[in-house]
C-alpha positions in Angstrom: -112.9 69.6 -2.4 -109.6 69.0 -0.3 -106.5 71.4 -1.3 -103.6 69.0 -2.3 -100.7 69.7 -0.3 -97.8 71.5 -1.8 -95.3 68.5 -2.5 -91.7 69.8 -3.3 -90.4 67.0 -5.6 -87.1 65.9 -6.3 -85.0 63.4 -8.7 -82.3 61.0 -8.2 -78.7 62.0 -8.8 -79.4 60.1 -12.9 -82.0 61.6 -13.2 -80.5 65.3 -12.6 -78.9 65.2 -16.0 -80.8 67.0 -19.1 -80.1 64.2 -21.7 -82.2 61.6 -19.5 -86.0 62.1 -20.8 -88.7 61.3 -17.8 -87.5 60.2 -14.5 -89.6 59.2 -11.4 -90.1 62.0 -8.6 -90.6 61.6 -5.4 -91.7 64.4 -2.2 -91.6 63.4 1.2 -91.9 66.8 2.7 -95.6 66.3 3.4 -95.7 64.5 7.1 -97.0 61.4 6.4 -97.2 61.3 2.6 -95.2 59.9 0.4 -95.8 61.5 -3.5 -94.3 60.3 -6.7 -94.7 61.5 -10.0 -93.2 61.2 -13.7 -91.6 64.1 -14.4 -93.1 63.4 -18.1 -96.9 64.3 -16.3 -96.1 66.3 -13.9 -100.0 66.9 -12.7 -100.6 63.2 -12.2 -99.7 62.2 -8.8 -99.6 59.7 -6.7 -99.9 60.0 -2.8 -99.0 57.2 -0.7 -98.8 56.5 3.2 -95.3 56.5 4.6 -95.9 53.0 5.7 -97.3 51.7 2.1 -94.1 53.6 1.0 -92.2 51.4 2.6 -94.0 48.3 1.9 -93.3 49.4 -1.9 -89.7 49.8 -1.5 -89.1 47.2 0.2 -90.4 44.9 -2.6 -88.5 46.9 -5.1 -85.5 46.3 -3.9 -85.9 43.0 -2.9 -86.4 42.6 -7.0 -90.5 41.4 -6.9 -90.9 44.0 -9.6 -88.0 43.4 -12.0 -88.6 43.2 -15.6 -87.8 40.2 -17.5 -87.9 38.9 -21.1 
């Protein structure tokens, strides 16, 4: 079985303050790995290229995965 990497994780700047419950973390220390995580399951992770990283936030910010009513 492959060692997992030691990812060293970090929040955005919301996300740094203790009243906000479960953010999104992301490490990108790892060359060529993306990882994010909930910070509300820490031990699930998921490991991404740096090019399907891109592809992802590229389509979040262009709004394709906005929630509406």
């Amino acid at each position: 079985m492959a060692t997992r990497p030691e990812f060293e994780f970090v929040k955005t700047e919301a996300c740094r303050d203790p009243r906000v419950g479960n953010c999104p973390e992301v490490a990108t220390n790892v060359l060529g790995v993306v990882a994010l995580r909930d910070s509300a399951n820490p031990l699930h992770v998921l490991e991404l290229s740096t090019a399907d990283w891109a592809v992802l936030s590229a389509a979040v910010k262009a709004g394709e995965y906005d929630l509406t009513d």
